[in-house]
C-alpha beads as a LAMMPS data file, in Angstrom:
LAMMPS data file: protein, C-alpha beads

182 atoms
181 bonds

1 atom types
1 bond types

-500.0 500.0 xlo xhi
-500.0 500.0 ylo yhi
-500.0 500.0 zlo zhi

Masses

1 110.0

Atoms # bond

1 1 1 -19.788 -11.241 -1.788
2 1 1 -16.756 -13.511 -0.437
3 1 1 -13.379 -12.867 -2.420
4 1 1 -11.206 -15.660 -2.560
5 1 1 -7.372 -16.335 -3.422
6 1 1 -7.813 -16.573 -7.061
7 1 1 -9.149 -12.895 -7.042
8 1 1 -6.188 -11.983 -5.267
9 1 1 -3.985 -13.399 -8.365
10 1 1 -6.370 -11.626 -11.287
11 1 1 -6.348 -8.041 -10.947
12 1 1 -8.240 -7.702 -14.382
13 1 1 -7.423 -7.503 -18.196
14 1 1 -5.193 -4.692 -17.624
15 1 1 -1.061 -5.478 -17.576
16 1 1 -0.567 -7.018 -14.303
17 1 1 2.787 -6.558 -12.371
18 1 1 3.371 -9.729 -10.374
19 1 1 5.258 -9.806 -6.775
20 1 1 8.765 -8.978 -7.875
21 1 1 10.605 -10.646 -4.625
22 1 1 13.866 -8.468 -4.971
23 1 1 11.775 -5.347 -4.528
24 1 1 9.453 -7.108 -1.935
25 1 1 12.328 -7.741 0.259
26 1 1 14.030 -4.329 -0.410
27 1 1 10.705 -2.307 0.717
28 1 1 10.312 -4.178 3.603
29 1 1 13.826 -3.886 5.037
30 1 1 13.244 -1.201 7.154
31 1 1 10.605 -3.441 9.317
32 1 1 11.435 -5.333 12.184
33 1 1 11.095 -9.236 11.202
34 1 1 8.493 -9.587 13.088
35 1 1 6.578 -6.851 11.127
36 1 1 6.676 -7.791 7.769
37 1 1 3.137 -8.753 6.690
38 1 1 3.223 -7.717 3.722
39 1 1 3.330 -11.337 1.488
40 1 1 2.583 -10.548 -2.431
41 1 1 1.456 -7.694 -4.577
42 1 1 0.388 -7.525 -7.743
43 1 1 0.531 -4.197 -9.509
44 1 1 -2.327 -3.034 -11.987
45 1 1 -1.750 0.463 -13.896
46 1 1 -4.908 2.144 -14.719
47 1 1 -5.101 5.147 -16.321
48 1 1 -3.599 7.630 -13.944
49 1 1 -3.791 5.799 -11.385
50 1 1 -2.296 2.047 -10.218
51 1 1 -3.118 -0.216 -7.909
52 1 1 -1.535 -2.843 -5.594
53 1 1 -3.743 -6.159 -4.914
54 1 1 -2.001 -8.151 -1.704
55 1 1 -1.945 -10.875 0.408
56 1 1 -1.219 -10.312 3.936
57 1 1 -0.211 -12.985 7.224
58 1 1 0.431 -11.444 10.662
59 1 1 1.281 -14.205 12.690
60 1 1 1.647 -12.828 16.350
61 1 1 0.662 -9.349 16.838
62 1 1 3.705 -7.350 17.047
63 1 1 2.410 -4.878 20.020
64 1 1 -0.616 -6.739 22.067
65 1 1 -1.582 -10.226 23.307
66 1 1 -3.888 -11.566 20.354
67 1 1 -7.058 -9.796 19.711
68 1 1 -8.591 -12.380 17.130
69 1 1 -9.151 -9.791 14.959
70 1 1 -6.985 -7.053 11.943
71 1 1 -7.101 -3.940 14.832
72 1 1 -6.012 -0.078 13.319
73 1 1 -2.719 -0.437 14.247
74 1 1 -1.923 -3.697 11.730
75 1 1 -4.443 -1.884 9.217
76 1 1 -2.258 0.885 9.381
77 1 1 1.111 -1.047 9.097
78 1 1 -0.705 -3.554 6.171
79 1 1 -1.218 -0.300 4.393
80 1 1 2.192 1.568 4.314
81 1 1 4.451 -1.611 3.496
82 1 1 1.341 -2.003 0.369
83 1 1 1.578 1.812 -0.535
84 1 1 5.361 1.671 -0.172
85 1 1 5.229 -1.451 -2.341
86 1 1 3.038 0.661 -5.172
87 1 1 5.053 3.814 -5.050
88 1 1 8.269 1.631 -5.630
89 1 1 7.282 -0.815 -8.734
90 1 1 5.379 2.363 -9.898
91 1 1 8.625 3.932 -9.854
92 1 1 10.596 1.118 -11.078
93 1 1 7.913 0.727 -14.396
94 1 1 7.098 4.535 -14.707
95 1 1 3.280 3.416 -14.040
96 1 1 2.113 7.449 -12.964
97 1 1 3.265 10.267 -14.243
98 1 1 3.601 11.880 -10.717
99 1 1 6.499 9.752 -10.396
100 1 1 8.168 9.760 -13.578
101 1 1 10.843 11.661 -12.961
102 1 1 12.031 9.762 -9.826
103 1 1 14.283 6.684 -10.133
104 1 1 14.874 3.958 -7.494
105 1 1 17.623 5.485 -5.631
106 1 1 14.938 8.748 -5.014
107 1 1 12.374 6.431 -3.675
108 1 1 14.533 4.496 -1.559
109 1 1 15.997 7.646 0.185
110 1 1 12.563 9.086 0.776
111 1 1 10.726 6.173 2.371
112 1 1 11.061 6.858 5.713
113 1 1 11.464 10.843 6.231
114 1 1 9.572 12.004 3.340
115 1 1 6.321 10.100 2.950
116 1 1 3.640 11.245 5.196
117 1 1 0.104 10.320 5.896
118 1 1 -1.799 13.495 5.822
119 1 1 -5.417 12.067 6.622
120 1 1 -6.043 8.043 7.116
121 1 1 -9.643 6.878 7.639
122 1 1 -10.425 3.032 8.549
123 1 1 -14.060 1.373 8.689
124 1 1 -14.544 -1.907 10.314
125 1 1 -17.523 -3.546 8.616
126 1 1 -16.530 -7.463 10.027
127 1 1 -13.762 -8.988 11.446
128 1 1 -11.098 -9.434 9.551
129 1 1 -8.501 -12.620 10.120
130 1 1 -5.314 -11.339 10.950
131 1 1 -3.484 -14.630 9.955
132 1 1 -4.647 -14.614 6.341
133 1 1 -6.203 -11.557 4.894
134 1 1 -5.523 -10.047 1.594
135 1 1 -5.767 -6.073 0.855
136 1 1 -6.243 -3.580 -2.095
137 1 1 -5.208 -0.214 -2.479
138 1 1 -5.649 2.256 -5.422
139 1 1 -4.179 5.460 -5.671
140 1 1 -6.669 7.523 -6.757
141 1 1 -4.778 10.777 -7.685
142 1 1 -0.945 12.633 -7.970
143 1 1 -0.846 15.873 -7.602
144 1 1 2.088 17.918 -7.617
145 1 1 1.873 21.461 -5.430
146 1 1 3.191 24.379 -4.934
147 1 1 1.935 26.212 -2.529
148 1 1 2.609 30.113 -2.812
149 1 1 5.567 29.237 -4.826
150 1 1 6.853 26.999 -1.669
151 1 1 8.921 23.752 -2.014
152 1 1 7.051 21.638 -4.516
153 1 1 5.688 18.209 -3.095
154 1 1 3.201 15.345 -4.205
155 1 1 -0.170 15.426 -2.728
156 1 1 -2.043 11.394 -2.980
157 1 1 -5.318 10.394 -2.227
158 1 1 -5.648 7.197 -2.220
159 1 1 -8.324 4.267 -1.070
160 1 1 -8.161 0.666 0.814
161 1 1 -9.706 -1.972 1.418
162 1 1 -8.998 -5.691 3.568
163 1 1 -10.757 -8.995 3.787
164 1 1 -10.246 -12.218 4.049
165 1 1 -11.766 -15.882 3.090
166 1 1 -14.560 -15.706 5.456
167 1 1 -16.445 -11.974 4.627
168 1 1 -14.480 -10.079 7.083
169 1 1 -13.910 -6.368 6.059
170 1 1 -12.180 -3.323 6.361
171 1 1 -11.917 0.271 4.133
172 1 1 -10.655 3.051 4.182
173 1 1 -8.972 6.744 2.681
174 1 1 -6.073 8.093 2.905
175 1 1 -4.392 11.337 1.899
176 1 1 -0.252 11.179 1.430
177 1 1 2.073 13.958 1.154
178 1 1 5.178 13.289 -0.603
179 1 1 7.641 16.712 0.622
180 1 1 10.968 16.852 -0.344
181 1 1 10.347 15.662 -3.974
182 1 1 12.834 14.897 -6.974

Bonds

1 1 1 2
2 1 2 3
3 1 3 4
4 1 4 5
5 1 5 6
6 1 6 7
7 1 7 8
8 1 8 9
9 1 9 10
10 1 10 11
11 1 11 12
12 1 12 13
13 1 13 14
14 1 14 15
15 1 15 16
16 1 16 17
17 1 17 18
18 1 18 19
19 1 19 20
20 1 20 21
21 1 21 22
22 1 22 23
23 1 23 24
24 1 24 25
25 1 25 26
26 1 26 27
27 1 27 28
28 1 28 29
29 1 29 30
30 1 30 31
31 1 31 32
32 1 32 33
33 1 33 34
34 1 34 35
35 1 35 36
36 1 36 37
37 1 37 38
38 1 38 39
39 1 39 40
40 1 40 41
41 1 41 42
42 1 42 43
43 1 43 44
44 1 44 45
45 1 45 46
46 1 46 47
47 1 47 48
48 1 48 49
49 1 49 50
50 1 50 51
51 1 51 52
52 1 52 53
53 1 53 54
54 1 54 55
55 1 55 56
56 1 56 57
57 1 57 58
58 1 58 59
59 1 59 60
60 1 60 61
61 1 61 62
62 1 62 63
63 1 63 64
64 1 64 65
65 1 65 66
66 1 66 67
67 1 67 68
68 1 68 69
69 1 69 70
70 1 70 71
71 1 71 72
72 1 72 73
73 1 73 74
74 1 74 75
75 1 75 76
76 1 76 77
77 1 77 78
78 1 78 79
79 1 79 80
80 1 80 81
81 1 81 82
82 1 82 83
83 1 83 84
84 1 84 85
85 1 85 86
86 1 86 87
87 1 87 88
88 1 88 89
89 1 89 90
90 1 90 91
91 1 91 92
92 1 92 93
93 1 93 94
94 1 94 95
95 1 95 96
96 1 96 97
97 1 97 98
98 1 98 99
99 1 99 100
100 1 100 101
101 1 101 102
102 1 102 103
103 1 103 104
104 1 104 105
105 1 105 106
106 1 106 107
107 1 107 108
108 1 108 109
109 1 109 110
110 1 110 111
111 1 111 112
112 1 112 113
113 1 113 114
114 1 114 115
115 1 115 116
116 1 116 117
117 1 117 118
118 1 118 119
119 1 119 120
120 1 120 121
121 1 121 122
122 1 122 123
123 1 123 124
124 1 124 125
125 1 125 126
126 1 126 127
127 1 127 128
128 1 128 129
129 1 129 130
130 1 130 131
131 1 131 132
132 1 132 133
133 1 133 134
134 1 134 135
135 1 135 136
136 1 136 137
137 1 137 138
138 1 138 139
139 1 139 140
140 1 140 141
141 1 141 142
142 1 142 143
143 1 143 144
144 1 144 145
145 1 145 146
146 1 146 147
147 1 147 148
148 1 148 149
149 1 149 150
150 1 150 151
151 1 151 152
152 1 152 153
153 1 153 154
154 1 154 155
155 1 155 156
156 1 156 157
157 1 157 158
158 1 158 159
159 1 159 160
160 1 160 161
161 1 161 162
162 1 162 163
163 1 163 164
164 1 164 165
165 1 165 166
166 1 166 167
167 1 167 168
168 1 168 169
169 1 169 170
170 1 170 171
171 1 171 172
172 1 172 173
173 1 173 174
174 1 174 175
175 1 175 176
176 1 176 177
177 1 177 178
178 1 178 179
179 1 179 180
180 1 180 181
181 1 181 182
């Protein structure tokens, strides 16, 4: 089954979030220019859990002479600026309870240092058009642990998926650790 744009815009009958810019931009600041595929998201709460629905453009590979084709790396970029995206409306609108307690000012001063993929999986079913793609991503689960009465921190699992107007495809899983948590 081909998804086009219009899917991308109608996540469902559940409250939709649509792109907020301001946030957009603010997410994506730590990205060279060059890097910032990340276009819209649109934000769906489900019960515990949320997800992000995107729309992605990489214009020029930022690393290798053109390949024709999404490769790991740009899955792998596409899917921290989405997750990024998702953790920070989810924080902004208090969409999952793992992140309640945090407010904007937490989540912007652990983006970089304190969000870590644990485990990240990618299958390549079809080529997937690197110039106009879109992307989903639903976290799954938010755990918080405590190992042996350690440092508490946020354990994610999450799942992802890419394709574009013309059947190309890509999924995947990936586990997060949040350390260093509010």
């Amino acid at each position: 089954m081909t998804t086009h744009t219009a899917d991308c815009a109608d996540p469902g009958p559940e409250r939709a979030y649509p792109t907020d810019e301001d946030l957009l931009a603010r997410v994506l600041m730590p990205y060279k220019e060059h890097c910032t595929y990340l276009r819209t998201a649109v934000i769906t709460p489900h019960p515990e859990q949320a997800s992000a629905r995107c729309e992605f453009a990489i214009p020029e590979s930022c690393y290798i002479d053109d390949t024709g084709h999404l490769n790991s790396v740009e899955v792998n970029i596409c899917y921290n600026q989405m997750m990024y995206y998702l953790v920070a409306k989810s924080v902004k609108e208090g969409l999952l309870a793992g992140f309640r307690n945090w407010t904007l000012d937490d989540f912007w001063r652990h983006q970089l240092p304190d969000i870590l993929i644990a485990r990240f999986a990618s299958n390549f079913r079809r080529p997937v058009n690197p110039r106009s793609f879109f992307g989903e991503m639903t976290f799954l689960s938010v755990t918080r642990r405590a190992p042996g009465g350690g440092k508490p921190f946020l354990l994610v699992e999450t799942s992802y998926r890419y394709w574009d107007a013309d059947g190309g495809r890509c999924d995947g899983e990936a586990t997060l650790a949040f350390v260093n948590v509010p």
